[in-house]
KERO-932119 format. One record per residue (C-alpha): residue number from 1; residue in three letters; x, y, z. Coordinates in Angstrom, 2 decimals. Layout:
[NUM, "ALA", [X, Y, Z]]
...
END
This chain:
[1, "UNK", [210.42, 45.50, 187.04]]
[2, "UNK", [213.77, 43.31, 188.14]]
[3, "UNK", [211.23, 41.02, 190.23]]
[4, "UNK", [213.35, 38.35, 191.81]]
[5, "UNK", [210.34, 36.48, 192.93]]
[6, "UNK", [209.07, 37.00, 188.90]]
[7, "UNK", [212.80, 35.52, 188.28]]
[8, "UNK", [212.23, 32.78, 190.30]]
[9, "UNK", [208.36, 31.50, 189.85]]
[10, "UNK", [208.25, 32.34, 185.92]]
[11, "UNK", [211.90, 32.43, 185.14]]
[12, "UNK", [211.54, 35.35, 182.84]]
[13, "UNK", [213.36, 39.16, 183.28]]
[14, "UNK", [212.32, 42.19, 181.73]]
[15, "UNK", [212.69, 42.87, 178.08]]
[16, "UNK", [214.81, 45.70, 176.41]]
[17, "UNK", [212.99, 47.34, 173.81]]
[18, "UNK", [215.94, 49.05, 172.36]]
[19, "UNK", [214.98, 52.35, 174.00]]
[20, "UNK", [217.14, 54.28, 176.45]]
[21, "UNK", [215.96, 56.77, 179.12]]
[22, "UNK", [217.49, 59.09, 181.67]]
[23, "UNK", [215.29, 61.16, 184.31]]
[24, "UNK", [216.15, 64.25, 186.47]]
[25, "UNK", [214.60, 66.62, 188.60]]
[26, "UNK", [215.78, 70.52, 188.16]]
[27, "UNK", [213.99, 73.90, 188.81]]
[28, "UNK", [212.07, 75.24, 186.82]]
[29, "UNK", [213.08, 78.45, 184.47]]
[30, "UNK", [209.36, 79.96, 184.85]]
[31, "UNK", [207.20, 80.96, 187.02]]
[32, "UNK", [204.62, 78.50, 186.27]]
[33, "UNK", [205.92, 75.13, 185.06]]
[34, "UNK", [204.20, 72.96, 182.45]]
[35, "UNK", [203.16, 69.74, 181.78]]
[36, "UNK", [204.84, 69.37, 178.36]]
[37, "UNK", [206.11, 66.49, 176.01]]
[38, "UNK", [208.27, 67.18, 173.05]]
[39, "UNK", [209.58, 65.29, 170.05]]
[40, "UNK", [212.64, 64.97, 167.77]]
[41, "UNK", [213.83, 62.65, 165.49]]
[42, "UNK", [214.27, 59.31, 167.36]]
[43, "UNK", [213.84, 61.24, 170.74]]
[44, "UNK", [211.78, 63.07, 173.31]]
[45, "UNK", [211.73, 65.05, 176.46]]
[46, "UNK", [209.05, 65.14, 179.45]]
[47, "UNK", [208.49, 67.67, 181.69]]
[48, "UNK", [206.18, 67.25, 184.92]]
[49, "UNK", [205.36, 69.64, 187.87]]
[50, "UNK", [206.21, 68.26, 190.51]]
[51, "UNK", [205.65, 71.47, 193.08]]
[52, "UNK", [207.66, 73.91, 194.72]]
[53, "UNK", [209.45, 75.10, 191.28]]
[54, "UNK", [210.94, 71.89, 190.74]]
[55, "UNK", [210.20, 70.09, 187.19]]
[56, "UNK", [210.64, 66.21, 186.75]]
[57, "UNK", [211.93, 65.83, 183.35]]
[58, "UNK", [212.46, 62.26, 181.49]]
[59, "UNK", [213.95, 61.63, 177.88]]
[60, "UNK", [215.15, 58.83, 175.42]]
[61, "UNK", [216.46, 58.16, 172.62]]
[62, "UNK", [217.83, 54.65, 171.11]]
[63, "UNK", [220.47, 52.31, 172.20]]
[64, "UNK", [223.83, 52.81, 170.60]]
[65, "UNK", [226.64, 50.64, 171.00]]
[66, "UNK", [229.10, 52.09, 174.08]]
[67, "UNK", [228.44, 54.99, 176.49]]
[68, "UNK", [224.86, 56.90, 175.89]]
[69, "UNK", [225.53, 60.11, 174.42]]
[70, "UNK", [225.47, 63.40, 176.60]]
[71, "UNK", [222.08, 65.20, 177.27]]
[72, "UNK", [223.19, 67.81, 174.82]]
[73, "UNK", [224.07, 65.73, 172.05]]
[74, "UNK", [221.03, 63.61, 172.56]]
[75, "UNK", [218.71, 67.13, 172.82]]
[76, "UNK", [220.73, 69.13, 170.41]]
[77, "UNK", [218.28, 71.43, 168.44]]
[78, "UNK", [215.51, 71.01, 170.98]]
[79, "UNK", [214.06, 74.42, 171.62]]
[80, "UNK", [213.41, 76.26, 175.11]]
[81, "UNK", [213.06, 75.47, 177.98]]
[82, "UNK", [215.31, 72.63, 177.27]]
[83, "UNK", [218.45, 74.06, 176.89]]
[84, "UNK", [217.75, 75.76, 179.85]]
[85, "UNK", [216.56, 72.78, 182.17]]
[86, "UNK", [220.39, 71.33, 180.76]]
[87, "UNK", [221.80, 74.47, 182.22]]
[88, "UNK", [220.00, 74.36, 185.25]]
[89, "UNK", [221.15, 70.07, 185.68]]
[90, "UNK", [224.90, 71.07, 184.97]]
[91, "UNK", [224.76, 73.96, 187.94]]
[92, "UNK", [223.78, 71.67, 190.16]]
[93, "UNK", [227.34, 69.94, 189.66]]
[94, "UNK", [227.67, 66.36, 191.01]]
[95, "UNK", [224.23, 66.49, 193.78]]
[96, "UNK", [222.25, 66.31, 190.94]]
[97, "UNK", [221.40, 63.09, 190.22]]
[98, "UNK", [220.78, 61.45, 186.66]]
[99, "UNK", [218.93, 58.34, 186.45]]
[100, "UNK", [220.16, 56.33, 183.59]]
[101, "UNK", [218.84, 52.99, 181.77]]
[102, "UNK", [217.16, 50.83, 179.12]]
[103, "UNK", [213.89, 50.48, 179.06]]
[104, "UNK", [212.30, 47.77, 179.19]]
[105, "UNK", [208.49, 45.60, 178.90]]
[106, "UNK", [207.53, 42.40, 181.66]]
[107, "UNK", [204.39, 40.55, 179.81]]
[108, "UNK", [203.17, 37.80, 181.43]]
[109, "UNK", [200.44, 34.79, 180.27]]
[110, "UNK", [199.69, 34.71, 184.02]]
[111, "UNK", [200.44, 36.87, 187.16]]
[112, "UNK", [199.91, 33.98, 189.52]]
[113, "UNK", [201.51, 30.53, 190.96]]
[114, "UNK", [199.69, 29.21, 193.54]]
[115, "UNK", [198.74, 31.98, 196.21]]
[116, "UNK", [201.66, 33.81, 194.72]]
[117, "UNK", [200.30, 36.91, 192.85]]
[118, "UNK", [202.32, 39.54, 190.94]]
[119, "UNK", [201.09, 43.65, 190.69]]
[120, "UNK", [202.30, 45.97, 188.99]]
[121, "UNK", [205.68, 46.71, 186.70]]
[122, "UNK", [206.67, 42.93, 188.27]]
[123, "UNK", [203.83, 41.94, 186.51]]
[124, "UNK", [202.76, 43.99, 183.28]]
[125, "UNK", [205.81, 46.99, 182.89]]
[126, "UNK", [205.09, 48.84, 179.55]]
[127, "UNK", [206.81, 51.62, 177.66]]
[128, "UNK", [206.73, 54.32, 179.72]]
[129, "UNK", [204.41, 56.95, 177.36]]
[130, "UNK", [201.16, 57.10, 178.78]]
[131, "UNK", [203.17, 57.84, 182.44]]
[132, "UNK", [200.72, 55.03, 184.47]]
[133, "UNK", [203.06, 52.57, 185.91]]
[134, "UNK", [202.65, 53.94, 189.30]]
[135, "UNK", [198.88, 54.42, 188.63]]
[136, "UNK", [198.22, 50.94, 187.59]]
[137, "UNK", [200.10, 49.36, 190.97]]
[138, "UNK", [198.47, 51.32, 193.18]]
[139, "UNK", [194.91, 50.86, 191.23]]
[140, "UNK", [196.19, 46.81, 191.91]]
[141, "UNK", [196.60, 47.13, 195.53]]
[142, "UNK", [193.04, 48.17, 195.69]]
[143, "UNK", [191.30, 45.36, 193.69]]
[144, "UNK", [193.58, 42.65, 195.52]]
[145, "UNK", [192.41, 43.82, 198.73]]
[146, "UNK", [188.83, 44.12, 197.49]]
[147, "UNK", [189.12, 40.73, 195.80]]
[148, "UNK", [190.54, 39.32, 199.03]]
[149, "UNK", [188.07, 41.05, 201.11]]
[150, "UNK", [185.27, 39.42, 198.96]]
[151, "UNK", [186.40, 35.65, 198.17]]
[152, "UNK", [186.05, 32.80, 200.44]]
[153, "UNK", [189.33, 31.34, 199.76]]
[154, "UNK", [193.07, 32.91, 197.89]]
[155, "UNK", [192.92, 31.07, 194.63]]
[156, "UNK", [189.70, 32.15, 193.77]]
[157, "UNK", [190.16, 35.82, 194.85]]
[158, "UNK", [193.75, 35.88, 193.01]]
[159, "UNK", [192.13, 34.63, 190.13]]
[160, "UNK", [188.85, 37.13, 190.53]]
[161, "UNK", [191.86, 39.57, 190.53]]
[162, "UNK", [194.28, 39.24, 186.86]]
[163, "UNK", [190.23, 38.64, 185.55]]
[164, "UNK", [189.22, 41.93, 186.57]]
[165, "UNK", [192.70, 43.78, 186.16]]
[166, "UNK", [193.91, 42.41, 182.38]]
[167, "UNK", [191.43, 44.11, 180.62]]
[168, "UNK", [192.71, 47.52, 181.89]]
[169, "UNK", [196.39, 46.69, 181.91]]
[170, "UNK", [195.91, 45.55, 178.23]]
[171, "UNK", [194.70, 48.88, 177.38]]
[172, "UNK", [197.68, 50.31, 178.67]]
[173, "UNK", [199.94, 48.14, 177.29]]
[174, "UNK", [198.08, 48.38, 173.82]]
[175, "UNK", [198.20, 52.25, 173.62]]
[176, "UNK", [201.43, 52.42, 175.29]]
[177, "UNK", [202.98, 50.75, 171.78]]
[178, "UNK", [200.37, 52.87, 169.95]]
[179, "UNK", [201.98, 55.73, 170.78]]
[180, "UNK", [205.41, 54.84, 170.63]]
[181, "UNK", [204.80, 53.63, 166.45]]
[182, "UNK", [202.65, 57.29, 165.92]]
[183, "UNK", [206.18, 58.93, 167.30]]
[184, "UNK", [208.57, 56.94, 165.26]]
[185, "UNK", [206.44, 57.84, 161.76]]
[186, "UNK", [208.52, 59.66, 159.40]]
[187, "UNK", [208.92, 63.23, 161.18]]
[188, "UNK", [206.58, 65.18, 158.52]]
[189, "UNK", [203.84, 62.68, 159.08]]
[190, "UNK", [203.91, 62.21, 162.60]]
[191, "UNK", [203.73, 66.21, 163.44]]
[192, "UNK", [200.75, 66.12, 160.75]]
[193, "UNK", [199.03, 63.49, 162.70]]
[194, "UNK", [199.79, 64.95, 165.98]]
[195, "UNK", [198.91, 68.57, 164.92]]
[196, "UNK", [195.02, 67.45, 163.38]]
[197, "UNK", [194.64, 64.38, 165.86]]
[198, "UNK", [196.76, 64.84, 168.98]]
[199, "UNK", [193.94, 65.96, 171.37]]
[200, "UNK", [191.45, 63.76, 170.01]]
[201, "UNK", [194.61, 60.45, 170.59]]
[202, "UNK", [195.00, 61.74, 174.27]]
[203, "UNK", [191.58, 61.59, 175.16]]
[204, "UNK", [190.69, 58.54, 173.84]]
[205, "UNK", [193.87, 56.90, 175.39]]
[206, "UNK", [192.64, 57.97, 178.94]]
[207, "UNK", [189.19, 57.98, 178.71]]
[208, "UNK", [188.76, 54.27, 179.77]]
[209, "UNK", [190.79, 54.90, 182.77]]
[210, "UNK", [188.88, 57.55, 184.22]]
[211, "UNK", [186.18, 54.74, 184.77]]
[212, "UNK", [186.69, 52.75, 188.34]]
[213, "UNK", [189.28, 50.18, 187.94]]
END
């Protein structure tokens, strides 16, 4: 996302969007961890299996002038297995780590400078909601090689490449803000559109990227 060579062939760095986020990794309380994603007012909290008990678990909230606030002030009134996962990151005393920062958007009106081609969160970084960041760079490194493999010279197969990519990345980034308006609705409204259309919203946020990229 902090692409020097983004920096220095486009002169543009990554965009705040007035969002913070921290991330940690814990054990989890259960014996069967979750996938799970939970809202409050201005915030949410994210947890992902990860395997052998341990639970990856990401939340934000906005930017406020000075320090962020602690976990438990940010998460106060969250119900279980928060509090729990906050008990379980204070045990662990100073090796567990906390990984603190804005976030931030990259968007781009081309990916490319001569042979120079950008993948990835250098290239395209979105809110982090729909959780594909890593997904979309790695689906990249396959259709550069591919287009590579396939074109008779660079230009053409960098170019064969953002063609065949933007359409998908788009998506994501379109959805991505999507999501993040549906969760800042006035709290009554929002859980009423999540409660009757949540499911239906998921699926037809992923459903196009299912297909081959």
């Amino acid at each position: 996302m902090h692409s020097t060579v983004r920096r220095l062939l486009f002169d543009l760095s990554a965009r705040p969007v007035g969002q913070h986020a921290r991330r940690f990794v814990v054990s989890w309380p259960d014996a069967e961890p979750v996938w799970a994603a939970r809202l409050g007012r201005g915030t949410s909290f994210l947890t992902i299996p990860i395997g052998d008990g341990q639970v990856y678990c990401y939340c934000d909230g906005p930017v406020v002038a000075g320090p962020p606030p602690p976990l438990r002030t940010l998460l106060d009134g969250y119900a279980e297995p928060v509090p729990t996962l906050l008990d379980a990151l204070e045990a662990a005393g100073p090796g567990a780590k906390v990984h603190s920062g804005p976030i931030e958007e990259v968007a781009l009106a081309s990916w490319s400078s001569g042979p120079v081609v950008l993948i990835g969160d250098a290239a395209y970084a979105t809110l982090p909601n729909m959780a594909e960041g890593a997904a979309m760079a790695l689906e990249d490194a396959i259709v550069l090689a591919e287009s590579l493999d396939s074109a008779d010279t660079t230009g053409t197969a960098v170019h064969a490449f953002e063609a065949r990519r933007r359409p998908r990345t788009d998506w994501v980034l379109t959805k991505t803000h999507h999501r993040d308006r549906t969760r800042t609705l006035p709290t009554g409204i929002r859980n009423l559109v999540l409660r009757l259309n949540g499911t239906r919203i998921y699926r037809a946020h992923y459903k196009p990227l299912r297909a081959r990229p």
